[in-house]
C-alpha positions, -999 to +999 in steps of 0.1 A: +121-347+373+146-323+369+153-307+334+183-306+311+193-271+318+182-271+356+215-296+363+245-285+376+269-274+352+245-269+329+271-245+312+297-270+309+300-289+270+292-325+263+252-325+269+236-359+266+219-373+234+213-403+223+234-419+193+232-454+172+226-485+190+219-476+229+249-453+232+248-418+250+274-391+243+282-374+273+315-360+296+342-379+301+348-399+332+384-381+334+395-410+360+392-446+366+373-444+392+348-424+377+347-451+358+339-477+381+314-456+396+292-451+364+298-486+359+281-493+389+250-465+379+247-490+347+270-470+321+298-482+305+320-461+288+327-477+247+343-451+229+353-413+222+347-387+198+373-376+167+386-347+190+387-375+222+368-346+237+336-367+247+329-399+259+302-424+240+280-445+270+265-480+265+233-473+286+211-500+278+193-498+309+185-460+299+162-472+269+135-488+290+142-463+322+168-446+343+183-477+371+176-455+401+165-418+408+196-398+410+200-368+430+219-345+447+228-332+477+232-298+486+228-266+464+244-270+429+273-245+435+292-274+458+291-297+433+330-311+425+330-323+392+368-332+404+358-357+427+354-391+407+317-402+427+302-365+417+314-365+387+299-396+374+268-390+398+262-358+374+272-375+340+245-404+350+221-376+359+223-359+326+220-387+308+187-399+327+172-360+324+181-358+287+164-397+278+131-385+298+133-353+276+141-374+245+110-396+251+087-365+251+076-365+218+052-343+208+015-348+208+006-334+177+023-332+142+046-302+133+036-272+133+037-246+103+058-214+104+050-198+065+079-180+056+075-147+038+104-130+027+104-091+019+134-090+009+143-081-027+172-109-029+164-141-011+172-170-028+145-190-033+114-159-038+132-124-033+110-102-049+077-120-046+060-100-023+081-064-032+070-040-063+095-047-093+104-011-096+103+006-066+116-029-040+089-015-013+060-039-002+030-048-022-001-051+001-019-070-026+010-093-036+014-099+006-024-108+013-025-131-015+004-154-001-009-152+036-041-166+019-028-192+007-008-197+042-036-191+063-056-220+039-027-247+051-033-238+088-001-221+092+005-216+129+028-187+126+041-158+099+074-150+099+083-121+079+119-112+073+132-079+055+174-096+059+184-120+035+207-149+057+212-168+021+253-176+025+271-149+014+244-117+022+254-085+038+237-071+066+204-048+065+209-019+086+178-019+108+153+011+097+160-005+061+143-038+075+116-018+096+108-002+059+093-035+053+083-049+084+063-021+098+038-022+069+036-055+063+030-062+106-001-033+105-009-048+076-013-081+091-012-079+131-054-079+132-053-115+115-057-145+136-024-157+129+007-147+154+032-127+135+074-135+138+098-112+129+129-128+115+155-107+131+191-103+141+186-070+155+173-061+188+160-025+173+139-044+149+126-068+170+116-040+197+096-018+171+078-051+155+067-066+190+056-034+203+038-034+168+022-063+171+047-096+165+045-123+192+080-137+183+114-138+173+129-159+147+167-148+153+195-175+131+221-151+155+208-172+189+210-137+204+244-122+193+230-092+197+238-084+234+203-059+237+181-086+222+180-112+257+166-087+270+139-072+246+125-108+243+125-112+280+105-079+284+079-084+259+076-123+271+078-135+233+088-165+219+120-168+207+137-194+180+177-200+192+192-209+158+228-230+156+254-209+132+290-201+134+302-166+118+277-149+098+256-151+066+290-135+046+316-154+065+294-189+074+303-214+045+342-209+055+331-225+087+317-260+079+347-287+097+337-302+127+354-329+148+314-346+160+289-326+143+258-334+160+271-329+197+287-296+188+255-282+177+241-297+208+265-280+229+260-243+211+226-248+215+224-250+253+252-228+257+229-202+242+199-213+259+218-210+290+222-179+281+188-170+275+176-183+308+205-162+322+187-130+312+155-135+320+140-154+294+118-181+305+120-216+293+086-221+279+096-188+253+127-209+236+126-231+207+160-248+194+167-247+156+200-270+148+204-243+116+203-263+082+223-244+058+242-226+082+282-233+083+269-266+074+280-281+039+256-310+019+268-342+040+264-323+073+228-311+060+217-344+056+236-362+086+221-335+106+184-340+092+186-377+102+194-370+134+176-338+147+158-358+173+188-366+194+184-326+199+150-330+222+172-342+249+179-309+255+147-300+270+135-275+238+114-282+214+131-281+179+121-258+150+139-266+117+136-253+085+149-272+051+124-254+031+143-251-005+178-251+011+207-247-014+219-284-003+194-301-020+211-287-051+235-319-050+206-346-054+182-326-075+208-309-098+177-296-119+153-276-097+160-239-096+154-232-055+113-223-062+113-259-077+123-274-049+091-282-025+085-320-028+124-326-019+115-297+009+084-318+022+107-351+019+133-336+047+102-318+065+087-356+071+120-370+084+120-343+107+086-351+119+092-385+124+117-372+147+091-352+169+099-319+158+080-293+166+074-270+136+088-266+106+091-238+088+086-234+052+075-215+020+047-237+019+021-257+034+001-275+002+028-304+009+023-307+051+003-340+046+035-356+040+051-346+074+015-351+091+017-388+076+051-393+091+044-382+121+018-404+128+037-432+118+064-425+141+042-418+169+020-451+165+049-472+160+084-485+176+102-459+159+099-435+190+113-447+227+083-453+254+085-452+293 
């Protein structure tokens, strides 16, 4: 079976994932008899998006398997998405590759990615881990809290020295590597892999060749040097959903069908990943809660996050303390904040994500729980 990005056109918009009640969002038919053509492959189109930019499919035949194998003919560069039998040929086709990616849900629960912040000014624990006076590392303070990490099985550590709270200003890159550096030969000889949570390919270079194994970037690459650092050193990389930037982000938070635009950036920078080398089993997709998102689009997009593993990646997502939880618990300061965190990290479980990172593990028998339930029960589509 083919997968999501190896269709043709993978860089065109409108990727398939599932919605409410058996419907697909996918490309329009842009003819009638495209129309009668899908209707013959068993789709029906029902509706369109706010922006009439997308087409919602009644697939019911989808849920229990594709009706017939599709494929095509010829290499992918002759494909007409003009003529009205190729086109819907190709829309069918991405809808049957994205369901069989949609039904792959994960064999075990969510991982752990501890979060550890060096930063003086993050806005849940800046400071933490940083000497009160001078702002540089404390070794002790550091040890303590992978400790406690490394006692709740965390898979991964991701250190950061850039606050991406809404509003913060870029770290120019030797003031991250201040922080990184130590804290990475501080920490490289333990058995857990090391992330850098980076922006900046300069950064990312110096901390894999120190000893990191991936790259947590909320960017999705903007850099244009830092495809092809990852691709070189072979890491993992986390391709995060933002518009704009940590100063300029919470300007950004319209959108006309939230969950298939985020879709859509997400492959597009996937795509481009692949494009330079990257290799698919590297990528993990992170939908970005926080991030030109306001509190309704949080939540909508925590409810659905699972629609996202019809893109072929796994999903990382991390809710840990976010400053939308604010609205429904009015009176937790953001270090107050973990049971709501491990509420949100459970409803992402139950919707097969793959890790989840956080400030802490002590609450991960919640998401565990949920995903077990999810994976033992109806709630999750079988072949």
């Amino acid at each position: 079976m083919l997968q999501p990005w190896e269709l043709p056109h993978h860089e065109e918009k409108h990727h398939a994932i599932p919605l409410e009640n058996g419907l697909w969002r996918g490309p329009r038919p842009e003819s009638k008899a495209c129309e009668q053509a899908l209707q013959k492959k068993g789709l029906v189109a029902v509706g369109e998006s706010k922006d009439c930019a997308t087409r919602y499919y009644l697939a019911p035949h989808f849920i229990e398997a594709p009706k017939e194998n599709i494929t095509f003919s010829g290499p992918v560069e002759v494909i007409d998405l003009t003529d009205p039998e190729a086109r819907a040929t190709w829309i069918t086709q991405r809808i049957a590759v994205g369901l069989q990616s949609w039904k792959e849900f994960p064999q075990h629960p969510p991982a752990f990615m501890a979060i550890l912040n060096l930063t003086p000014d993050s806005f849940s624990d800046g400071g933490t881990l940083t000497h009160p006076t001078t702002g540089h590392l404390s070794p002790d303070r550091l040890l303590e809290r992978v400790a406690e990490h490394e006692q709740h099985q965390a898979a991964w550590l991701d250190l950061g020295a850039e606050s991406t709270r809404p509003g913060a200003k870029a770290i120019p890159a030797q003031q991250q590597l201040e922080q990184l550096l130590p804290a990475i030969s501080l920490l490289h000889n333990k058995k857990t892999p090391l992330s850098v949570d980076t922006r900046s390919a300069e950064v990312a270079e110096a901390c894999l060749q120190a000893g990191a194994t991936m790259v947590n970037d909320v960017s999705a690459l903007a850099d244009p040097l830092l495809a092809r650092v990852c691709a070189q050193h072979s890491c993992r990389i986390v391709l995060m959903h933002h518009r704009g930037t940590p100063e300029t982000m919470q300007n950004r938070t319209t959108y006309a069908h939230l969950l298939g635009e985020v879709a859509d950036a997400l492959a597009a920078r996937a795509a481009y990943a692949l494009s330079q080398g990257i290799h698919p089993s590297q990528i993990l997709l992170d939908p970005g809660i926080g991030f030109a998102k306001d509190t309704p689009s949080n939540l909508k997009l925590l409810g659905h996050c699972g629609a996202l593993r019809a893109l072929g990646f796994p999903l990382l997502l991390g809710p840990s303390r976010k400053s939308f939880m604010s609205t429904l618990l009015p009176q937790s300061a953001p270090a107050q904040r973990d049971l709501g965190s491990a509420g949100a990290a459970a409803i992402c479980a139950a919707q097969g994500v793959y890790a989840l990172r956080m400030h802490t593990g002590r609450f991960q028998d919640a998401w565990q729980m949920a995903w077990s339930i999810a994976n033992a029960s109806s709630l999750i589509p079988r072949t």
